[in-house]
N, C-alpha and C positions, 0 to 999 in steps of 0.2 A: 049436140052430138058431133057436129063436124068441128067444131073448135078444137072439143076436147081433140078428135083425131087430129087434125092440123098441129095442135101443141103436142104433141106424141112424136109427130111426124118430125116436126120442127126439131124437136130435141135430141132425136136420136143423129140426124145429119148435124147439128154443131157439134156431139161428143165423136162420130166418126171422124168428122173433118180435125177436131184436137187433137185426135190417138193419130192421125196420117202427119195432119203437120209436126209433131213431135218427134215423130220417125223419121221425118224428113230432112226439119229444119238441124242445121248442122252450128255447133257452136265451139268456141274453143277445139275443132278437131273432132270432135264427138256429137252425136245425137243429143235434143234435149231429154229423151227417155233415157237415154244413158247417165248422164250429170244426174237427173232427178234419181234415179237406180245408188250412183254414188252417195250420195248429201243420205240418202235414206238409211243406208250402210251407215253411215257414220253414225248418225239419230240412233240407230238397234245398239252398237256396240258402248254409247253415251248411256241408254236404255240399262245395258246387263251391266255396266260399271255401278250404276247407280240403285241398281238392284242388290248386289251384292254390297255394298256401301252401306246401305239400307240393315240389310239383313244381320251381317255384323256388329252392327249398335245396336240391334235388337239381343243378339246375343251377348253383346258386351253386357247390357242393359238388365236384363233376366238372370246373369252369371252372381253368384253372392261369392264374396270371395269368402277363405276358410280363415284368415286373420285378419279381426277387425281392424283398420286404419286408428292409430294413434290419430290423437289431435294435435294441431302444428299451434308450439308453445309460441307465443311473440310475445317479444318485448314491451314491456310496459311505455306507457305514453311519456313519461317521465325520459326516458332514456331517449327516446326518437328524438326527443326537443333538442335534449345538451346536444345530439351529436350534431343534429342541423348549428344550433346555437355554434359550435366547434369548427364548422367548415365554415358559418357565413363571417366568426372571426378571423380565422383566416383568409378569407377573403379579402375582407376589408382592411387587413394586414398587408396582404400581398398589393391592394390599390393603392395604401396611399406609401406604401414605400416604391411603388412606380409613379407618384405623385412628385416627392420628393426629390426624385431623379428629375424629372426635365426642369 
């Protein structure tokens, strides 16, 4: 029984003595309950950005649009090759006539 009281005891003078020296101790010009008050403002307003963030992609997300999206026509595999084939000839045009030069 007295334990438990003694750890009672105990724990309410270390949270008093946090909350005093917090108010007390001075950091950058300010209280550390002050700084901690700051950062905590920042965390709420990163909080409601990210809330609204959120909520918008939901809405983007549940919105059906009223014209369905065409499908994006590509080029056949055929074609991708010649044009790669087409720059890496010229490449190797443009190397060895700087070949020739020196």
């Amino acid at each position: 029984m007295f334990r438990a009281l003694f750890f009672i005891v105990k724990i309410s003078f270390l949270s008093a003595f946090v909350l005093v020296l917090g108010n007390v101790v001075q950091w950058n010009g300010k209280t550390v309950s002050d700084q901690v008050k700051v950062h905590l403002s920042y965390a709420e307003k990163a909080k409601d950005w990210a809330k609204d963030l959120i909520s918008d992609a939901k809405k983007g997300a549940s919105r059906k649009s009223a014209a369905p999206v065409a499908p994006v026509k590509r080029k056949s595999e055929n074609e991708i090759i010649s044009s790669e084939k087409r720059k890496l000839r010229a490449l190797l045009h443009e190397l060895n006539s700087a070949r020739s030069q020196d």
